[in-house]
C-alpha positions as CSV (number, residue, x, y, z in Angstrom):
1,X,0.0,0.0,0.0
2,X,1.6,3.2,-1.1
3,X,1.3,6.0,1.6
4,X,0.1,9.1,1.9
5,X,2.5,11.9,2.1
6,X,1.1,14.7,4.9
7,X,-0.7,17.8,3.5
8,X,-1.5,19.9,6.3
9,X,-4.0,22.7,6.0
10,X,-3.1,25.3,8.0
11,X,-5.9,27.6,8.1
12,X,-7.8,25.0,9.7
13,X,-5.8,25.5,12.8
14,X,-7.6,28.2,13.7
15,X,-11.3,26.2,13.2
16,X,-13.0,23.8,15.0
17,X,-10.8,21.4,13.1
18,X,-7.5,22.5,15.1
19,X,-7.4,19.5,17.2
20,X,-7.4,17.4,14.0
21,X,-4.6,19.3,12.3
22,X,-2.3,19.6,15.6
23,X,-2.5,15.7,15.2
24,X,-1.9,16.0,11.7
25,X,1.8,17.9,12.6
26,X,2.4,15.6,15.0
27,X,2.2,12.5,13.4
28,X,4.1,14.3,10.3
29,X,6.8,15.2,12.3
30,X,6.9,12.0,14.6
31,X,6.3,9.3,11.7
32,X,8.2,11.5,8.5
33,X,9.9,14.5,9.7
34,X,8.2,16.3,6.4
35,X,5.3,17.8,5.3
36,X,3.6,19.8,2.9
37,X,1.3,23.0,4.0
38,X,-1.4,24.3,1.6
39,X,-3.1,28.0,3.3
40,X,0.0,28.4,5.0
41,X,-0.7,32.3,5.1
42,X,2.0,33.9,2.7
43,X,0.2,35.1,-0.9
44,X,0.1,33.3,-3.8
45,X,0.7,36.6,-5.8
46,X,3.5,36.8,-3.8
47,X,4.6,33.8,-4.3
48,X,4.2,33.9,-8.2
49,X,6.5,36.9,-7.9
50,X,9.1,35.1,-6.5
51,X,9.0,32.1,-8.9
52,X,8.8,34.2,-11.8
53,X,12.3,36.7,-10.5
54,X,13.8,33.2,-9.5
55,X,13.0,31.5,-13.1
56,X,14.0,34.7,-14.7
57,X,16.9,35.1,-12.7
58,X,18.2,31.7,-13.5
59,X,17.6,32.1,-17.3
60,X,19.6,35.2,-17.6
61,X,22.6,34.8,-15.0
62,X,22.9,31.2,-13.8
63,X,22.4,29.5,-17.0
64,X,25.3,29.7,-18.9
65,X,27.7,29.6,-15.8
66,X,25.6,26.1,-15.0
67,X,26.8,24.4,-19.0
68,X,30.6,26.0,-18.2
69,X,31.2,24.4,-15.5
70,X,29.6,20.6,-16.4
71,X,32.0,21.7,-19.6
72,X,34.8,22.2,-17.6
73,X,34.3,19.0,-15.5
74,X,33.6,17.0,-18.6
75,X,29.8,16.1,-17.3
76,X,28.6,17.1,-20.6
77,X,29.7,13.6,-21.9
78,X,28.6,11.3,-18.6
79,X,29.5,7.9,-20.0
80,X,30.8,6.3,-16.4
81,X,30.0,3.2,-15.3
82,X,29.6,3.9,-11.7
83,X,27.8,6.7,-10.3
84,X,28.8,10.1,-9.4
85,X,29.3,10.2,-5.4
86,X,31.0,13.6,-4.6
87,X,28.9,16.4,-7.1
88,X,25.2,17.4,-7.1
89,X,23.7,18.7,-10.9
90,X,22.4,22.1,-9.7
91,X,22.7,26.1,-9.8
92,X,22.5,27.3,-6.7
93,X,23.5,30.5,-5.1
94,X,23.0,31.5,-1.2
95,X,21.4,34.8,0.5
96,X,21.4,35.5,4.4
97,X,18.1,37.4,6.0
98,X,19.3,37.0,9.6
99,X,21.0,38.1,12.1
100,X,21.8,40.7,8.9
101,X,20.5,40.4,5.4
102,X,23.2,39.9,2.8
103,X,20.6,40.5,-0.2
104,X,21.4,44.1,-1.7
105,X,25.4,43.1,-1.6
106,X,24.4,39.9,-4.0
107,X,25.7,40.4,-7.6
108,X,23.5,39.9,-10.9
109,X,19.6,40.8,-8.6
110,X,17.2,43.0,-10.5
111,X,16.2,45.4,-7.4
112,X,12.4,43.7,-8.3
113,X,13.7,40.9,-7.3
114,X,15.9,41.6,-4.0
115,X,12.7,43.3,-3.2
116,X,9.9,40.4,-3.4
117,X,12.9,38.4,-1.9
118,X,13.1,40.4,0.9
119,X,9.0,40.4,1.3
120,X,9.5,36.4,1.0
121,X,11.4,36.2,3.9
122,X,9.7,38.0,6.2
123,X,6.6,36.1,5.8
124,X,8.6,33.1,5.8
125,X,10.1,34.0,9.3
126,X,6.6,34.5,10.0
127,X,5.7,31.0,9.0
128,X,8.4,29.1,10.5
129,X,8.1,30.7,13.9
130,X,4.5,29.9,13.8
131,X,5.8,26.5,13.0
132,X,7.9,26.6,15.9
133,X,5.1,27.2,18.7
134,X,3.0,24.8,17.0
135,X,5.7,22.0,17.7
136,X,6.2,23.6,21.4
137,X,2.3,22.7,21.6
138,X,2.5,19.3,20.2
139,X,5.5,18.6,22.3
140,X,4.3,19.7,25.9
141,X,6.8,22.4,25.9
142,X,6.3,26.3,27.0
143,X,5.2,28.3,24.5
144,X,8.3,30.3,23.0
145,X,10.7,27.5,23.9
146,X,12.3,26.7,20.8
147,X,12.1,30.4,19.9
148,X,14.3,30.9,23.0
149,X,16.9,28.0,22.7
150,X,17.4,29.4,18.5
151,X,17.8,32.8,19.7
152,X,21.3,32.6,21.2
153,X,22.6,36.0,22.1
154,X,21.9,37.4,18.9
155,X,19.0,35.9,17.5
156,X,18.2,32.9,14.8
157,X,20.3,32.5,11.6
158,X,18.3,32.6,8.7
159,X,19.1,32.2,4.8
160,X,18.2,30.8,1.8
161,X,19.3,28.7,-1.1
162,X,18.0,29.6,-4.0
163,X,18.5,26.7,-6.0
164,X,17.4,25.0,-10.1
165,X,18.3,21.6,-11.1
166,X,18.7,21.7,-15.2
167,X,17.8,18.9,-17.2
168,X,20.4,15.8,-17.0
169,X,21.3,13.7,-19.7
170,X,22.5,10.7,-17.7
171,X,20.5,11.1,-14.5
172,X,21.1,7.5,-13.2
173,X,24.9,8.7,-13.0
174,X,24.1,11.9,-11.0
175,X,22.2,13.2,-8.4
176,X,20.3,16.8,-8.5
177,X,21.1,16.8,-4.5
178,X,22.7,13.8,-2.7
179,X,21.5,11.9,0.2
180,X,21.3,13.9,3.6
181,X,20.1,15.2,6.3
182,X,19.7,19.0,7.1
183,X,22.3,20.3,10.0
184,X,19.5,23.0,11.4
185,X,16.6,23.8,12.4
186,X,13.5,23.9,10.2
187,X,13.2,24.5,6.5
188,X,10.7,25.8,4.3
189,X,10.7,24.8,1.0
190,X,8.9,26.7,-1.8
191,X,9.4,24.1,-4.8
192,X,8.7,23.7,-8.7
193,X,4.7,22.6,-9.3
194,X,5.7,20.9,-12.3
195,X,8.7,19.6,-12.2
196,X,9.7,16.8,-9.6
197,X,12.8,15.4,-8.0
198,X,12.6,15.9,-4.5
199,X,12.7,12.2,-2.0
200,X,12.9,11.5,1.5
201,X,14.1,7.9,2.3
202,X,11.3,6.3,4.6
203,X,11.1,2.6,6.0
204,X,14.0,2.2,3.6
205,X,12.0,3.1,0.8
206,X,12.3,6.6,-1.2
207,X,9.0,8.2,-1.2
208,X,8.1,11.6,-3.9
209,X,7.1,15.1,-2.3
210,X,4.6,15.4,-4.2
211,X,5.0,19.0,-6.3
212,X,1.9,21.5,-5.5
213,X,0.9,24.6,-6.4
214,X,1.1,27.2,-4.4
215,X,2.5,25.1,-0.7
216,X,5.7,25.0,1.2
217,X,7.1,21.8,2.2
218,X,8.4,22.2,5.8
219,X,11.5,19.6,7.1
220,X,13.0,19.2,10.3
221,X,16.6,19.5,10.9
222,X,19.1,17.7,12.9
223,X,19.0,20.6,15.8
224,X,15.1,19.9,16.4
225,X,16.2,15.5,16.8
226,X,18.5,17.2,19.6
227,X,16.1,19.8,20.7
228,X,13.5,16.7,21.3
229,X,15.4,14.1,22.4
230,X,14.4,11.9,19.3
231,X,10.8,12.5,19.3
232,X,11.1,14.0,16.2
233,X,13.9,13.1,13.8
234,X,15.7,14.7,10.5
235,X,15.2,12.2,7.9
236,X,17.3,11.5,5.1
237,X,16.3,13.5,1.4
238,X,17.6,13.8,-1.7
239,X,16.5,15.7,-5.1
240,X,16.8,12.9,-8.6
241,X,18.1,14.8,-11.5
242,X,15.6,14.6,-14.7
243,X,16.2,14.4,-18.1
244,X,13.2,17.2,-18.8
245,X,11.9,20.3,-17.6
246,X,14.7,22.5,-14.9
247,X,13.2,22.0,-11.7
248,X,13.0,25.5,-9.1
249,X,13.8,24.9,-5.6
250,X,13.8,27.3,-2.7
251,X,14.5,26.4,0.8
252,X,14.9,28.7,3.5
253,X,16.5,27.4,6.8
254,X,15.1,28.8,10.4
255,X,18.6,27.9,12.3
256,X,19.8,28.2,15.9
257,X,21.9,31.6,16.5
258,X,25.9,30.7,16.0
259,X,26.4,31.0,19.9
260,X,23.3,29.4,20.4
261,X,23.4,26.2,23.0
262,X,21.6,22.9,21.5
263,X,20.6,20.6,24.1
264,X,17.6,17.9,24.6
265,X,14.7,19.9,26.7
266,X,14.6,18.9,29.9
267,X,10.8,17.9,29.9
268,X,11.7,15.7,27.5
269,X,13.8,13.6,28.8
270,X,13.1,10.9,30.9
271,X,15.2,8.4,32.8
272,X,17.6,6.9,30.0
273,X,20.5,7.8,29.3
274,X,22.1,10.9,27.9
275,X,21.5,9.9,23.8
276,X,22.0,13.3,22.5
277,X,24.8,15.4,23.1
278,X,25.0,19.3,24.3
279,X,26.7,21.9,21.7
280,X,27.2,24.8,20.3
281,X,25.6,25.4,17.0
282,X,28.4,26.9,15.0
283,X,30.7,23.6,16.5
284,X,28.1,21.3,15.0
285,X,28.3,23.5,11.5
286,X,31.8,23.4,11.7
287,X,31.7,19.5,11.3
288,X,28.9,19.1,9.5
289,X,30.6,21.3,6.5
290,X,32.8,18.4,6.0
291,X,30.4,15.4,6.4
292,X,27.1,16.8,4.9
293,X,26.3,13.7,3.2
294,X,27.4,11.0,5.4
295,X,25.0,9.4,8.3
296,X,24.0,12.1,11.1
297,X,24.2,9.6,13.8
298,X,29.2,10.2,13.8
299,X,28.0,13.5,13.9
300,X,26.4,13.5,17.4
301,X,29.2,11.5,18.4
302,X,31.5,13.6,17.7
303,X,29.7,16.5,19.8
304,X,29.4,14.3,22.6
305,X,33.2,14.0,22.8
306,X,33.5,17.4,22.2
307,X,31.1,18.2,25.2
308,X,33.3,16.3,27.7
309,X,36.5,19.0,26.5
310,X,34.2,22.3,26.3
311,X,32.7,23.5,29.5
312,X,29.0,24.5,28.2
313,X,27.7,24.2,31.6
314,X,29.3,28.0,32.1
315,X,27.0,29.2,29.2
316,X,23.6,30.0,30.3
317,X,20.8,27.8,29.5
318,X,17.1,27.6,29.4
Protein backbone atom coordinates (compact mmCIF):
# COMPACT_ATOMS: atom_id res chain seq x y z
CA UNK A 1 0.00 0.00 0.00
CA UNK A 2 1.65 3.18 -1.13
CA UNK A 3 1.35 5.96 1.59
CA UNK A 4 0.12 9.10 1.87
CA UNK A 5 2.52 11.94 2.13
CA UNK A 6 1.07 14.72 4.92
CA UNK A 7 -0.66 17.80 3.55
CA UNK A 8 -1.53 19.93 6.33
CA UNK A 9 -4.04 22.70 6.01
CA UNK A 10 -3.10 25.27 7.97
CA UNK A 11 -5.92 27.61 8.06
CA UNK A 12 -7.79 25.04 9.68
CA UNK A 13 -5.77 25.46 12.80
CA UNK A 14 -7.61 28.18 13.69
CA UNK A 15 -11.34 26.16 13.22
CA UNK A 16 -12.98 23.78 15.03
CA UNK A 17 -10.83 21.43 13.05
CA UNK A 18 -7.52 22.47 15.15
CA UNK A 19 -7.38 19.49 17.15
CA UNK A 20 -7.38 17.36 13.98
CA UNK A 21 -4.58 19.34 12.33
CA UNK A 22 -2.32 19.61 15.56
CA UNK A 23 -2.49 15.75 15.20
CA UNK A 24 -1.86 16.00 11.66
CA UNK A 25 1.77 17.91 12.59
CA UNK A 26 2.43 15.64 15.01
CA UNK A 27 2.21 12.54 13.38
CA UNK A 28 4.08 14.31 10.35
CA UNK A 29 6.81 15.17 12.30
CA UNK A 30 6.90 12.03 14.58
CA UNK A 31 6.35 9.33 11.66
CA UNK A 32 8.22 11.48 8.48
CA UNK A 33 9.89 14.55 9.70
CA UNK A 34 8.25 16.34 6.40
CA UNK A 35 5.34 17.81 5.30
CA UNK A 36 3.63 19.82 2.94
CA UNK A 37 1.32 23.00 4.05
CA UNK A 38 -1.41 24.30 1.57
CA UNK A 39 -3.11 28.02 3.34
CA UNK A 40 -0.03 28.45 4.95
CA UNK A 41 -0.72 32.29 5.12
CA UNK A 42 2.01 33.88 2.67
CA UNK A 43 0.18 35.08 -0.92
CA UNK A 44 0.12 33.28 -3.76
CA UNK A 45 0.74 36.61 -5.76
CA UNK A 46 3.52 36.82 -3.77
CA UNK A 47 4.65 33.75 -4.27
CA UNK A 48 4.18 33.93 -8.22
CA UNK A 49 6.46 36.94 -7.89
CA UNK A 50 9.14 35.07 -6.48
CA UNK A 51 8.97 32.12 -8.90
CA UNK A 52 8.82 34.19 -11.83
CA UNK A 53 12.27 36.71 -10.54
CA UNK A 54 13.85 33.21 -9.51
CA UNK A 55 13.02 31.46 -13.06
CA UNK A 56 14.02 34.69 -14.66
CA UNK A 57 16.86 35.08 -12.65
CA UNK A 58 18.23 31.67 -13.50
CA UNK A 59 17.63 32.06 -17.26
CA UNK A 60 19.55 35.17 -17.63
CA UNK A 61 22.63 34.83 -15.04
CA UNK A 62 22.86 31.21 -13.77
CA UNK A 63 22.37 29.47 -17.03
CA UNK A 64 25.28 29.74 -18.94
CA UNK A 65 27.68 29.59 -15.81
CA UNK A 66 25.63 26.09 -14.95
CA UNK A 67 26.83 24.38 -18.96
CA UNK A 68 30.55 26.05 -18.19
CA UNK A 69 31.16 24.37 -15.52
CA UNK A 70 29.58 20.64 -16.42
CA UNK A 71 32.05 21.66 -19.58
CA UNK A 72 34.75 22.21 -17.65
CA UNK A 73 34.28 18.99 -15.54
CA UNK A 74 33.55 17.02 -18.58
CA UNK A 75 29.76 16.14 -17.25
CA UNK A 76 28.56 17.06 -20.57
CA UNK A 77 29.69 13.65 -21.90
CA UNK A 78 28.62 11.28 -18.59
CA UNK A 79 29.46 7.90 -19.98
CA UNK A 80 30.76 6.33 -16.37
CA UNK A 81 30.04 3.18 -15.34
CA UNK A 82 29.58 3.89 -11.69
CA UNK A 83 27.84 6.68 -10.33
CA UNK A 84 28.75 10.05 -9.39
CA UNK A 85 29.33 10.20 -5.45
CA UNK A 86 31.04 13.63 -4.57
CA UNK A 87 28.87 16.43 -7.08
CA UNK A 88 25.20 17.45 -7.14
CA UNK A 89 23.73 18.65 -10.92
CA UNK A 90 22.39 22.10 -9.75
CA UNK A 91 22.72 26.05 -9.81
CA UNK A 92 22.46 27.28 -6.68
CA UNK A 93 23.51 30.54 -5.13
CA UNK A 94 22.96 31.49 -1.20
CA UNK A 95 21.41 34.80 0.48
CA UNK A 96 21.37 35.46 4.40
CA UNK A 97 18.12 37.45 6.02
CA UNK A 98 19.29 37.04 9.59
CA UNK A 99 20.95 38.11 12.05
CA UNK A 100 21.78 40.72 8.89
CA UNK A 101 20.47 40.38 5.39
CA UNK A 102 23.16 39.88 2.76
CA UNK A 103 20.56 40.53 -0.18
CA UNK A 104 21.45 44.14 -1.69
CA UNK A 105 25.41 43.09 -1.61
CA UNK A 106 24.42 39.91 -4.02
CA UNK A 107 25.73 40.43 -7.63
CA UNK A 108 23.51 39.91 -10.95
CA UNK A 109 19.58 40.77 -8.59
CA UNK A 110 17.20 42.98 -10.47
CA UNK A 111 16.21 45.40 -7.44
CA UNK A 112 12.42 43.73 -8.26
CA UNK A 113 13.74 40.87 -7.32
CA UNK A 114 15.92 41.60 -4.03
CA UNK A 115 12.66 43.32 -3.21
CA UNK A 116 9.90 40.36 -3.43
CA UNK A 117 12.92 38.38 -1.90
CA UNK A 118 13.07 40.37 0.95
CA UNK A 119 9.03 40.43 1.34
CA UNK A 120 9.47 36.40 0.96
CA UNK A 121 11.44 36.15 3.93
CA UNK A 122 9.72 38.03 6.20
CA UNK A 123 6.56 36.15 5.77
CA UNK A 124 8.65 33.08 5.79
CA UNK A 125 10.12 33.99 9.26
CA UNK A 126 6.60 34.48 9.96
CA UNK A 127 5.68 30.95 8.98
CA UNK A 128 8.37 29.06 10.54
CA UNK A 129 8.10 30.68 13.90
CA UNK A 130 4.54 29.85 13.79
CA UNK A 131 5.80 26.50 12.98
CA UNK A 132 7.90 26.61 15.93
CA UNK A 133 5.10 27.18 18.69
CA UNK A 134 3.01 24.75 17.01
CA UNK A 135 5.72 21.98 17.68
CA UNK A 136 6.16 23.57 21.37
CA UNK A 137 2.32 22.67 21.56
CA UNK A 138 2.46 19.26 20.16
CA UNK A 139 5.54 18.59 22.34
CA UNK A 140 4.31 19.75 25.91
CA UNK A 141 6.81 22.41 25.85
CA UNK A 142 6.33 26.30 27.05
CA UNK A 143 5.20 28.29 24.54
CA UNK A 144 8.25 30.34 22.98
CA UNK A 145 10.68 27.51 23.91
CA UNK A 146 12.28 26.69 20.81
CA UNK A 147 12.15 30.36 19.92
CA UNK A 148 14.28 30.91 22.97
CA UNK A 149 16.91 28.04 22.75
CA UNK A 150 17.38 29.41 18.52
CA UNK A 151 17.82 32.77 19.72
CA UNK A 152 21.26 32.62 21.21
CA UNK A 153 22.62 36.00 22.12
CA UNK A 154 21.89 37.44 18.89
CA UNK A 155 18.98 35.90 17.52
CA UNK A 156 18.22 32.93 14.84
CA UNK A 157 20.29 32.47 11.60
CA UNK A 158 18.29 32.62 8.71
CA UNK A 159 19.09 32.22 4.79
CA UNK A 160 18.22 30.80 1.83
CA UNK A 161 19.29 28.67 -1.07
CA UNK A 162 18.03 29.63 -3.96
CA UNK A 163 18.46 26.68 -6.04
CA UNK A 164 17.39 24.98 -10.14
CA UNK A 165 18.33 21.63 -11.11
CA UNK A 166 18.67 21.65 -15.20
CA UNK A 167 17.80 18.89 -17.22
CA UNK A 168 20.45 15.80 -16.99
CA UNK A 169 21.35 13.72 -19.72
CA UNK A 170 22.46 10.66 -17.74
CA UNK A 171 20.49 11.12 -14.54
CA UNK A 172 21.12 7.52 -13.18
CA UNK A 173 24.93 8.70 -12.97
CA UNK A 174 24.09 11.91 -11.01
CA UNK A 175 22.20 13.22 -8.42
CA UNK A 176 20.34 16.77 -8.45
CA UNK A 177 21.06 16.82 -4.46
CA UNK A 178 22.65 13.80 -2.71
CA UNK A 179 21.50 11.87 0.21
CA UNK A 180 21.27 13.90 3.63
CA UNK A 181 20.06 15.18 6.30
CA UNK A 182 19.68 18.98 7.11
CA UNK A 183 22.33 20.34 10.00
CA UNK A 184 19.52 23.04 11.42
CA UNK A 185 16.65 23.77 12.44
CA UNK A 186 13.48 23.90 10.18
CA UNK A 187 13.23 24.47 6.48
CA UNK A 188 10.74 25.81 4.30
CA UNK A 189 10.69 24.78 1.00
CA UNK A 190 8.90 26.67 -1.80
CA UNK A 191 9.41 24.12 -4.82
CA UNK A 192 8.71 23.71 -8.74
CA UNK A 193 4.73 22.63 -9.25
CA UNK A 194 5.74 20.90 -12.34
CA UNK A 195 8.69 19.56 -12.22
CA UNK A 196 9.66 16.83 -9.55
CA UNK A 197 12.83 15.42 -7.97
CA UNK A 198 12.58 15.86 -4.54
CA UNK A 199 12.66 12.23 -1.97
CA UNK A 200 12.85 11.50 1.54
CA UNK A 201 14.08 7.87 2.34
CA UNK A 202 11.29 6.33 4.61
CA UNK A 203 11.11 2.63 6.04
CA UNK A 204 14.00 2.20 3.56
CA UNK A 205 12.01 3.14 0.80
CA UNK A 206 12.34 6.60 -1.20
CA UNK A 207 8.97 8.20 -1.23
CA UNK A 208 8.11 11.58 -3.91
CA UNK A 209 7.06 15.13 -2.26
CA UNK A 210 4.58 15.44 -4.21
CA UNK A 211 4.98 18.99 -6.26
CA UNK A 212 1.90 21.53 -5.54
CA UNK A 213 0.90 24.61 -6.36
CA UNK A 214 1.15 27.18 -4.35
CA UNK A 215 2.53 25.13 -0.71
CA UNK A 216 5.67 25.00 1.24
CA UNK A 217 7.15 21.78 2.18
CA UNK A 218 8.40 22.22 5.77
CA UNK A 219 11.48 19.61 7.09
CA UNK A 220 12.96 19.19 10.25
CA UNK A 221 16.60 19.48 10.88
CA UNK A 222 19.09 17.72 12.95
CA UNK A 223 18.95 20.56 15.83
CA UNK A 224 15.09 19.92 16.39
CA UNK A 225 16.25 15.49 16.80
CA UNK A 226 18.48 17.18 19.63
CA UNK A 227 16.11 19.81 20.72
CA UNK A 228 13.51 16.75 21.30
CA UNK A 229 15.39 14.14 22.43
CA UNK A 230 14.37 11.94 19.30
CA UNK A 231 10.84 12.47 19.26
CA UNK A 232 11.06 13.97 16.20
CA UNK A 233 13.87 13.09 13.84
CA UNK A 234 15.71 14.73 10.53
CA UNK A 235 15.19 12.18 7.90
CA UNK A 236 17.25 11.49 5.11
CA UNK A 237 16.29 13.47 1.44
CA UNK A 238 17.65 13.82 -1.69
CA UNK A 239 16.54 15.68 -5.09
CA UNK A 240 16.79 12.89 -8.65
CA UNK A 241 18.09 14.77 -11.54
CA UNK A 242 15.59 14.56 -14.73
CA UNK A 243 16.16 14.40 -18.06
CA UNK A 244 13.18 17.17 -18.79
CA UNK A 245 11.87 20.31 -17.63
CA UNK A 246 14.68 22.46 -14.94
CA UNK A 247 13.25 22.03 -11.72
CA UNK A 248 13.05 25.50 -9.07
CA UNK A 249 13.80 24.90 -5.60
CA UNK A 250 13.81 27.32 -2.65
CA UNK A 251 14.50 26.35 0.81
CA UNK A 252 14.90 28.75 3.55
CA UNK A 253 16.54 27.37 6.76
CA UNK A 254 15.10 28.79 10.39
CA UNK A 255 18.62 27.89 12.25
CA UNK A 256 19.83 28.15 15.86
CA UNK A 257 21.91 31.57 16.50
CA UNK A 258 25.88 30.69 15.98
CA UNK A 259 26.42 31.03 19.90
CA UNK A 260 23.29 29.40 20.41
CA UNK A 261 23.42 26.23 23.00
CA UNK A 262 21.64 22.85 21.54
CA UNK A 263 20.58 20.61 24.10
CA UNK A 264 17.62 17.86 24.57
CA UNK A 265 14.74 19.86 26.67
CA UNK A 266 14.63 18.89 29.89
CA UNK A 267 10.79 17.92 29.88
CA UNK A 268 11.75 15.74 27.48
CA UNK A 269 13.80 13.65 28.85
CA UNK A 270 13.06 10.94 30.87
CA UNK A 271 15.22 8.41 32.78
CA UNK A 272 17.57 6.91 29.95
CA UNK A 273 20.54 7.78 29.33
CA UNK A 274 22.06 10.87 27.91
CA UNK A 275 21.51 9.91 23.76
CA UNK A 276 21.96 13.29 22.51
CA UNK A 277 24.79 15.37 23.12
CA UNK A 278 24.96 19.29 24.32
CA UNK A 279 26.72 21.93 21.67
CA UNK A 280 27.23 24.78 20.32
CA UNK A 281 25.63 25.37 16.96
CA UNK A 282 28.36 26.92 15.04
CA UNK A 283 30.70 23.63 16.53
CA UNK A 284 28.09 21.34 14.96
CA UNK A 285 28.26 23.46 11.53
CA UNK A 286 31.84 23.37 11.70
CA UNK A 287 31.68 19.52 11.30
CA UNK A 288 28.87 19.15 9.51
CA UNK A 289 30.58 21.33 6.54
CA UNK A 290 32.82 18.44 5.95
CA UNK A 291 30.44 15.36 6.41
CA UNK A 292 27.07 16.80 4.91
CA UNK A 293 26.32 13.67 3.15
CA UNK A 294 27.39 11.00 5.44
CA UNK A 295 24.98 9.35 8.34
CA UNK A 296 23.98 12.08 11.05
CA UNK A 297 24.17 9.59 13.82
CA UNK A 298 29.16 10.20 13.76
CA UNK A 299 27.98 13.50 13.88
CA UNK A 300 26.36 13.50 17.39
CA UNK A 301 29.17 11.53 18.43
CA UNK A 302 31.46 13.60 17.69
CA UNK A 303 29.66 16.49 19.78
CA UNK A 304 29.36 14.27 22.62
CA UNK A 305 33.22 13.96 22.85
CA UNK A 306 33.48 17.37 22.25
CA UNK A 307 31.14 18.20 25.23
CA UNK A 308 33.28 16.32 27.66
CA UNK A 309 36.48 18.99 26.52
CA UNK A 310 34.16 22.28 26.34
CA UNK A 311 32.75 23.53 29.53
CA UNK A 312 29.02 24.54 28.16
CA UNK A 313 27.67 24.22 31.61
CA UNK A 314 29.30 28.04 32.13
CA UNK A 315 27.02 29.19 29.20
CA UNK A 316 23.64 30.03 30.31
CA UNK A 317 20.81 27.77 29.50
CA UNK A 318 17.14 27.59 29.41
Amino acid sequence: MELAFPIVDLSKIDSDERGATMDMIKDACENWGFFELMNHGISHELMDAVEKHTKEHYKKCMEQRFKEMVASKGLDQLVAESEIDDLDWESTFFMRHLPESNISEIPDLGDDYREVMKQFAVELEKLAEKLLDLLCENLGLEQGYLKKVFNGSKGPNFGTKVSNYPPCPKPELIKGLRAHTDAGGIILLFQDDKVSGLQLLKDDDWIDVPPMKHSIVVNLGDQLEVITNGKYKSVVHRVIAQTDGTRMSIASFYNPGSDAVIYPAPALVGEEADVYPKFVFEDYMKLYAGLKFEAKEPRFEAMKAMESNVNLGAIETI
